[in-house]
C-alpha atoms as one frame of an Amber mdcrd trajectory, in Angstrom:
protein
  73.459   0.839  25.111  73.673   4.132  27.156  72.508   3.819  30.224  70.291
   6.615  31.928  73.118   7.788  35.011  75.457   8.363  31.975  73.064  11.038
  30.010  71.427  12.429  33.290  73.796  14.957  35.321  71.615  15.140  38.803
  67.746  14.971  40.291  66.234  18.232  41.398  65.571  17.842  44.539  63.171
  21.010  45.684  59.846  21.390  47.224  58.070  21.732  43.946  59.487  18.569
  42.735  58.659  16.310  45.643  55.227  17.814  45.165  55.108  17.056  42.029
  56.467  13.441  42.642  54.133  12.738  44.985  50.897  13.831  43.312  52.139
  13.231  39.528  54.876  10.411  40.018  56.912  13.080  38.293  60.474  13.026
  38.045  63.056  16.196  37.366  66.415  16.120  35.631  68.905  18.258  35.028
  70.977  17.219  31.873  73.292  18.564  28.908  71.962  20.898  26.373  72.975
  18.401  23.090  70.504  15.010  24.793  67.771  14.623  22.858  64.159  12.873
  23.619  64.722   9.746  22.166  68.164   9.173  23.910  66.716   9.405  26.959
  63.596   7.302  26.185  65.801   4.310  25.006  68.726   4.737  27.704  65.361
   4.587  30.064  63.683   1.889  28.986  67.027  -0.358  28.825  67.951   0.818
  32.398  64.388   0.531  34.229  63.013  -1.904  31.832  59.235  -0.076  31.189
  58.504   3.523  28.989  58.014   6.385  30.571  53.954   7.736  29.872  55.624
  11.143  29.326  58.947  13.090  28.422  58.818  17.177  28.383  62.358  19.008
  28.058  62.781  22.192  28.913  66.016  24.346  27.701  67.146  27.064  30.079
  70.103  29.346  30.531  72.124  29.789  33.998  73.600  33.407  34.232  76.441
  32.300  36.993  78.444  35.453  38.251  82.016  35.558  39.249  82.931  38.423
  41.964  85.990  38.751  41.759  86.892  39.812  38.411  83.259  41.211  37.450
  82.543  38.076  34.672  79.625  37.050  33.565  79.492  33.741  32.073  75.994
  31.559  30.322  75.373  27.961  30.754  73.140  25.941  28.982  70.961  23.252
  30.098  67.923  21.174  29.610  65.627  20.218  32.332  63.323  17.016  31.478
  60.595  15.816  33.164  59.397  12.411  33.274  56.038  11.028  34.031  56.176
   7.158  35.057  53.340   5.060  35.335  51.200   4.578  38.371  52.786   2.347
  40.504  56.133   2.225  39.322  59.364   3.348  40.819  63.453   4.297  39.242
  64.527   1.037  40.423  66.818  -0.643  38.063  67.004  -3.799  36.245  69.459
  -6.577  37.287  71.329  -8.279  33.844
């Protein structure tokens, strides 16, 4: 089984998250455009041990810029946002 660190690249860490996280108990992920919902519902639930109430992915392109020699590249991501339950915190269960 996957675990969720392996799917998940980092937390977003800005001042519309924390709000969020402490009125909502909402978490936000940045992760690779090809995971899908139910991967990261399962590698969830077998690394925290409860379901999330809610999952909502959001795909996004990053225009990054290179100086030097004038290139623009694309990147694809997916940002997903999950709702836990009252109460509960992303602390992990011991096997």
């Amino acid at each position: 089984m996957v675990q969720f660190y392996d799917i998940i690249q980092r937390e977003i860490n800005t001042e519309k998250s924390q709000k969020a996280l402490d009125e909502r108990n909402l978490r936000t992920f940045i992760t690779l455009p090809n995971i899908r919902k139910n991967q990261i519902e399962s590698a969830f639930s077998a690394t925290f041990g409860y379901k999330p109430e809610k999952i909502n992915i959001l795909t996004f392109t990053k225009v990054i810029n290179n100086r030097k020699n004038r290139s623009v590249r694309q990147v694809k991501m997916k940002k997903v946002f999950i709702l836990l339950p009252k109460g509960k915190d992303l602390t992990l269960v011991k096997k």
